[in-house]
N, C-alpha and C positions, 0 to 999 in steps of 0.2 A: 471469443471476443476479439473484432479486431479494433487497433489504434494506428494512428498515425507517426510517424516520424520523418524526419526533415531529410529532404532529398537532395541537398546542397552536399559537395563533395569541395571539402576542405583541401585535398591532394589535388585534387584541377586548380584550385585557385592558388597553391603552391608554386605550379606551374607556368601564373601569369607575372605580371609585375605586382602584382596585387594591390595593385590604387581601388578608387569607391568605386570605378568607370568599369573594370574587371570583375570586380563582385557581381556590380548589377547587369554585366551582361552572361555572366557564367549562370546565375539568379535563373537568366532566360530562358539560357539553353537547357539547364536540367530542368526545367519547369519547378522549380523550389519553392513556390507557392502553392504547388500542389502536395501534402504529404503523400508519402510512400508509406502504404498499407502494411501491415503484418500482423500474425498473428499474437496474440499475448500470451507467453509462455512462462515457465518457471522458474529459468536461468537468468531472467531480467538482462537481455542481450538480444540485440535486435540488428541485425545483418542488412546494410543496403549496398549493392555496389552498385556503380556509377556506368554508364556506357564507356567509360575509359578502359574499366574490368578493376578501377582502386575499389578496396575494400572497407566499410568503415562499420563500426559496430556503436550503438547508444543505446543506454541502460535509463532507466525510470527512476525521477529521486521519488518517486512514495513508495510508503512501506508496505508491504505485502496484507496487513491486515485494512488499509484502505483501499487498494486495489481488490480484496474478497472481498469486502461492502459494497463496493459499487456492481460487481458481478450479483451478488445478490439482490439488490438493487433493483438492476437491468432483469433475471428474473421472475421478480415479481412484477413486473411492468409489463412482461407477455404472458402472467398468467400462471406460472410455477410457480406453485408456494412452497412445494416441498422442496425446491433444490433452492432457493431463496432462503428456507429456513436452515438448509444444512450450509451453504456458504456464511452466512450471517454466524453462525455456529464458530467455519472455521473461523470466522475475521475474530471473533472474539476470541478464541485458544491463541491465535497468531500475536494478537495484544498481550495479552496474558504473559506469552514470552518476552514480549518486548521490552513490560513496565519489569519483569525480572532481570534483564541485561541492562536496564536501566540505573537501579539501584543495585547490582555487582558492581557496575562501573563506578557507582558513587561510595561502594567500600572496599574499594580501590582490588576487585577481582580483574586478571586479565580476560582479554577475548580466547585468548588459545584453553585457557581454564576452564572462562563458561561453556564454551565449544564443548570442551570435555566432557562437562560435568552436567548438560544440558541431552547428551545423548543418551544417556543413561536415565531419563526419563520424556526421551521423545513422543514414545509411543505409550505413554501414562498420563493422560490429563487430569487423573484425580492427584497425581502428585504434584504438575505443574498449577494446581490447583492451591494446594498446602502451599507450596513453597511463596506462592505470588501472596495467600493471607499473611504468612507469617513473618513476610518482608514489609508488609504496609501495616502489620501492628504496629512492628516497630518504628516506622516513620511516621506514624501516626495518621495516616492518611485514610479515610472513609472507605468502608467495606461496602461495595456494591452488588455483589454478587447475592442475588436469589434464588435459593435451593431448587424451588418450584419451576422456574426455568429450567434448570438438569434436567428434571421429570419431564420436561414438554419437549425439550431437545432430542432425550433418547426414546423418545414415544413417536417423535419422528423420524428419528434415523435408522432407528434397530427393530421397530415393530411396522414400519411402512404404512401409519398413520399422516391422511391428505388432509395435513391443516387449512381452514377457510382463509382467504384475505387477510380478513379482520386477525385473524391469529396470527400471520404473517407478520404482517402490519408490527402487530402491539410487542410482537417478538423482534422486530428490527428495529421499533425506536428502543426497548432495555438497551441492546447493544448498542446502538450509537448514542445516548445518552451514558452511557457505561466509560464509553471511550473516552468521550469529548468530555466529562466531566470531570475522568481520573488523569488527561493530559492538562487539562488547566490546574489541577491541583499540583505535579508534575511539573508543569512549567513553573510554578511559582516555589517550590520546595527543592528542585533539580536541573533547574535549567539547563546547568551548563552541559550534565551528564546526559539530557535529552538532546543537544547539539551533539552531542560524541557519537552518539547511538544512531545518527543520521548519517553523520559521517564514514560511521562505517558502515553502514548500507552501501555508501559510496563509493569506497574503496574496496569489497571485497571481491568487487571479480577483476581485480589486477593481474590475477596470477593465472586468470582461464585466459591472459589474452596472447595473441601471437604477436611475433617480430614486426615493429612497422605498422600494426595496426591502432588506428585513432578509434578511442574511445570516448561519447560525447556523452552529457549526462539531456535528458530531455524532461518534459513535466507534462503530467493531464492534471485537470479539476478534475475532484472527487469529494463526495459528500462529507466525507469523515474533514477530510484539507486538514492535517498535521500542520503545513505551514503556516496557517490563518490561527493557529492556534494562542497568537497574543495580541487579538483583537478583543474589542470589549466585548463585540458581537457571538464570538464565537462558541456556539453549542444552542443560539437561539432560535435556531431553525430548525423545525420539525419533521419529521420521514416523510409524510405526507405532504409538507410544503416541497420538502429535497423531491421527493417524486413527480410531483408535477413541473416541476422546475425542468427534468431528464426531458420528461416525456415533452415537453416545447422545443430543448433542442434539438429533438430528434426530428420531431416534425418541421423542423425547419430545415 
């Protein structure tokens, strides 16, 4: 998948006097109306250097389980159901962690703990499974998960079962209704700890960066939109609306 990112070089315009007059003629010369392509990777860091040879890297603020919806998404819109159904999959285990580092942070767990305590069932969804019900007992917050889903997940993933559209389809609005209605309840029960949990998406690749190097934080739309998330609107749109919605901007 590739995205966009901004081809202005902050270290050239270091260089000038930096008035508006500067901006808009550095603007010109990099062509910074035009994004700088790359690919979408894992490390959420995205490399552009400038004809000068300055180096600058920018990271994505959305979370990783919006950024695997929209991949699966984009999937199903060429015609893959099965790897639409198995990204859809991830996006929802990726959530699943989320709303868990969520409510650690709101019973006052540190990150370097969860870190810890989160590796020892990386590679275990049916425990990251337990842990996410037995935290939303407690908060009280509506169990959405259905069993029946599991079964059609690993009937796709592990016995290489090519689900129809329609099955795709009705398997990606679960998860994004799944999402968007446990982050509105989330936002209204943990707001603040939903702020933290973004923040640190933000801040943790501080430590991957080098001497001198600028790190800029950049944004795509995405169907799932974590930040739209305290509109009244939000979660009223349906997979099949959000699809054709893609599918225009593409075509244009």
């Amino acid at each position: 998948m590739i995205i966009g990112i901004s081809s202005f070089c902050w270290e050239c315009f270091n260089e000038t006097s930096q008035t508006k007059e500067d901006y808009e003629q550095l603007k010109i010369e990099l062509n910074s109306d035009v994004d700088f392509e790359v690919e979408l990777n894992d490390e959420n860091l995205y490399e552009f250097i400038c004809p000068k040879k300055h180096r600058s890297l920018t990271q994505l603020q959305e979370q990783k389980f919006e950024i695997l919806f929209d991949i699966a998404s984009l999937a199903l819109i060429d015609g893959y159901t099965k790897e639409a159904v198995s990204s859809y999959s991830s996006s929802l285990e990726r959530f699943i962690e989320y709303c868990i580092l969520i409510i650690s942070l709101k019973n006052s767990v540190t990150v370097d703990s969860f870190i810890k305590t989160w590796k020892q069932m990386a590679n275990q969804s049916e425990r990251q499974i337990g842990a996410f019900l037995i935290l939303f007992l407690q908060e009280g917050i509506a169990n959405r998960i259905e069993e029946n889903r599991s079964a059609f997940r690993n009937k796709v993933i592990h016995k290489g079962y090519v689900p129809s559209s329609k099955e795709a389809i009705d398997y990606g609005q679960y998860v994004m209704s799944f999402i968007q209605n446990t982050l509105k309840d989330l936002n209204q029960t943990s707001s603040e700890f939903l702020q933290q949990a973004m923040h640190i998406h933000l801040t943790k690749n501080g430590d991957k960066l080098p001497g001198n190097v600028r790190l800029a934080n950049a944004s795509m739309p995405t169907i799932i939109s974590l930040r739209s998330v305290q509109s009244i609107d939000y979660g009223k749109v349906s997979l099949i609306e959000a699809l054709d919605s893609v599918k225009k901007k593409w075509v244009l």
